[in-house]
C-alpha positions as CSV (number, residue, x, y, z in Angstrom):
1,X,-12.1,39.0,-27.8
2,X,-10.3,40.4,-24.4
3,X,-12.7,38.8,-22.8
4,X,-13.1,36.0,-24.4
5,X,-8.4,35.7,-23.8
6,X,-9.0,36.8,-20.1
7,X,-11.6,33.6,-19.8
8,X,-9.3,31.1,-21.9
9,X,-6.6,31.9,-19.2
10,X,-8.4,31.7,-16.2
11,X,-9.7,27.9,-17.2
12,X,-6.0,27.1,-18.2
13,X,-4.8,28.1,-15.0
14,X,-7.6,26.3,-13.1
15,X,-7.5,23.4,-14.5
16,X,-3.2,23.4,-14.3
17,X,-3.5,24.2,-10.0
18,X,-6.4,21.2,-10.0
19,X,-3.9,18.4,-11.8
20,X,-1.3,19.4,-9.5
21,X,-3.2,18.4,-6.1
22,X,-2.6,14.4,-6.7
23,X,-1.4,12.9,-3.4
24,X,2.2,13.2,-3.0
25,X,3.7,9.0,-2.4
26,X,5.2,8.7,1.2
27,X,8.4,6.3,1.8
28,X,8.0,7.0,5.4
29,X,6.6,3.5,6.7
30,X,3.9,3.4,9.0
31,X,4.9,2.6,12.9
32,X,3.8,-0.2,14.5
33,X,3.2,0.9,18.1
34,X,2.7,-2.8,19.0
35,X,6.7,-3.5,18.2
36,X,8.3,-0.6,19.7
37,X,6.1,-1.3,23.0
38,X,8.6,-3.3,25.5
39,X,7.4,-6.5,26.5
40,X,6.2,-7.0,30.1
41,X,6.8,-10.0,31.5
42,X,4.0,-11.6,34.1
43,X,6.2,-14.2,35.1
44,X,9.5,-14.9,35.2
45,X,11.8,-18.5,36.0
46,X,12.8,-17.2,39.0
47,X,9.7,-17.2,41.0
48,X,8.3,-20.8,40.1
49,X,10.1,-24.5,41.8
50,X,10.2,-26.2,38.2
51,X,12.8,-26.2,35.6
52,X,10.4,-27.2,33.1
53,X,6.6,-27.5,32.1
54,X,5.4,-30.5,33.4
55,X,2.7,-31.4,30.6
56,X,4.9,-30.7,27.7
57,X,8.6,-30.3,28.8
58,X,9.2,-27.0,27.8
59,X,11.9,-25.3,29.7
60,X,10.3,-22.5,31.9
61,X,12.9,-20.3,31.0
62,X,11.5,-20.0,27.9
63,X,8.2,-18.2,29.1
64,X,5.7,-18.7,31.5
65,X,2.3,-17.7,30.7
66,X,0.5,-19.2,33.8
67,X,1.1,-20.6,37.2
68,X,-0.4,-23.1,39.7
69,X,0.2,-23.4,43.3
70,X,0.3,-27.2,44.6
71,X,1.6,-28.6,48.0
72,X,3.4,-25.5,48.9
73,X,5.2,-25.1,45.7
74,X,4.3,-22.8,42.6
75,X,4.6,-24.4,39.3
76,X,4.8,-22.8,35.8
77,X,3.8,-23.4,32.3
78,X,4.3,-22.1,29.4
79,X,0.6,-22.1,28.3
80,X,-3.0,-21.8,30.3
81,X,-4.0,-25.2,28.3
82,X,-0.9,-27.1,30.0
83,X,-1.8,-26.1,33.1
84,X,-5.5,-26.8,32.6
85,X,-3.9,-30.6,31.2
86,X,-1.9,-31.0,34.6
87,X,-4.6,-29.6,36.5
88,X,-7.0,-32.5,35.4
89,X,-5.0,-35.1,37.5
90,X,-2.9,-32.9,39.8
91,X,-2.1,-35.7,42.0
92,X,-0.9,-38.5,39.7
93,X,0.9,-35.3,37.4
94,X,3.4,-34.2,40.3
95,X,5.3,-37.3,40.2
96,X,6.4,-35.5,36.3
97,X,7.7,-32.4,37.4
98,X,11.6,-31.8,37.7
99,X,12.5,-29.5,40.2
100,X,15.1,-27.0,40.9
């Protein structure tokens, strides 16, 4: 009858130390490396001759993602597919562009 007490317990016990291994919940929120990474910035305003992207009209203080050099000058745009766009008809296209 001991034995069969001593038994009883032991299964008790197990079985209270397995149910207490759930997964404790976590209110810390996951970092996202990607947001606290500063920003580097390829180009800036200050190193291109337009005030603004001559395919769309965005200013190019807004962001430049691309630049172009024509006829001595370096133009910027605030997307590769602008350039590519100005690019097609580079010529008749410089007439658009509003300088600094």
């Amino acid at each position: 009858m001991k034995l069969l007490s001593i038994a009883a317990c032991l299964a008790l016990a197990t079985l209270a130390i397995s149910c207490n291994n759930t997964p404790k919940a976590t209110t810390e929120k996951p970092v996202d490396s990607a947001a606290t990474m500063p920003i580097e910035e390829k180009y800036t305003a200050n190193i291109v001759d337009n005030k603004k992207d001559p395919t769309c009209g965005m200013p190019v203080t807004a962001g430049i993602s691309d630049t172009m050099h024509y006829n001595n000058k370096v133009l910027g745009f605030c997307a590769s597919e602008c350039k590519a766009e100005f690019a097609k008809n580079a010529a008749k296209n410089i007439a658009s562009v509003e300088w600094k």
